[in-house]
C-alpha positions in Angstrom: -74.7 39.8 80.6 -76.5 42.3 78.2 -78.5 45.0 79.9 -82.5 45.3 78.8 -83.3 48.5 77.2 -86.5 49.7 78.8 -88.4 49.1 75.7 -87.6 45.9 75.1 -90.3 43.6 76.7 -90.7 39.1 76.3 -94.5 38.3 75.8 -95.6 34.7 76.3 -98.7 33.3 74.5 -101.0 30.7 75.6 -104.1 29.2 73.7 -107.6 28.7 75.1 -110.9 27.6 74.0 -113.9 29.1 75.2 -117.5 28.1 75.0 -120.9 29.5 75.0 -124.4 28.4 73.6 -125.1 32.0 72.3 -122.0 32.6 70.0 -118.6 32.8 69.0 -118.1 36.7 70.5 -119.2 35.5 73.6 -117.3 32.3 73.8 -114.0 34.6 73.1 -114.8 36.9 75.7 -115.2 34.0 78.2 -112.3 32.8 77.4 -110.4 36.2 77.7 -112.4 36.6 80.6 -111.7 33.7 82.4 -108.3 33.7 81.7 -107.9 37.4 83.1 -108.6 36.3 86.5 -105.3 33.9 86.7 -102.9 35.7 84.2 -101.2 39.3 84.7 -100.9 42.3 81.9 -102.6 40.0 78.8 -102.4 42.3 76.2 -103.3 40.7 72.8 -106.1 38.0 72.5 -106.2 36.7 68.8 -109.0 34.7 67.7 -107.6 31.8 65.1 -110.2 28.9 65.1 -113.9 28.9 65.9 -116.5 25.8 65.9 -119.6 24.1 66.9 -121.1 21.7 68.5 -123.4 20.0 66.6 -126.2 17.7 67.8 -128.4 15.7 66.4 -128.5 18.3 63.8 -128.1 21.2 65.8 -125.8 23.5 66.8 -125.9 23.1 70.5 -122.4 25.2 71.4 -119.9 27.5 70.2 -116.2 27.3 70.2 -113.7 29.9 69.4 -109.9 29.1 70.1 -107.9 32.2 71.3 -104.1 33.1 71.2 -103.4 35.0 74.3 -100.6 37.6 74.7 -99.5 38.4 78.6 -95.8 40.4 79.9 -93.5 37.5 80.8 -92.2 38.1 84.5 -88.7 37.1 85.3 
């Protein structure tokens, strides 16, 4: 079996959706947020969607779908 040079590092990424009625910034950090408290070492959060709820002519929420980056443990 190949040793692991010390630099070498596996990252696993996860997508999550976080909401707000304020905006798309804060619906990302919730979702960053939230996720923090249940994942280890995240170290990239990459924003690749955002959207609204819309009713009856109104934007009622905000959306923004996150890529997240954390240290895969072994």
């Amino acid at each position: 079996m190949a040793k692991k040079n010390a630099g070498e590092q596996i990252y696993k990424v996860i997508e999550v959706i976080g909401t707000s009625t304020k905006s798309w910034e804060d619906a990302a950090t919730n979702a960053v947020e939230t996720a923090a408290k249940s994942l280890r070492d995240l170290r990239i959060a990459e924003v690749v969607k955002q959207d609204m709820k819309v009713e009856d002519g109104k934007v009622v929420a905000f959306r923004t779908r996150v890529l997240l980056s954390f240290k895969y443990q072994s």
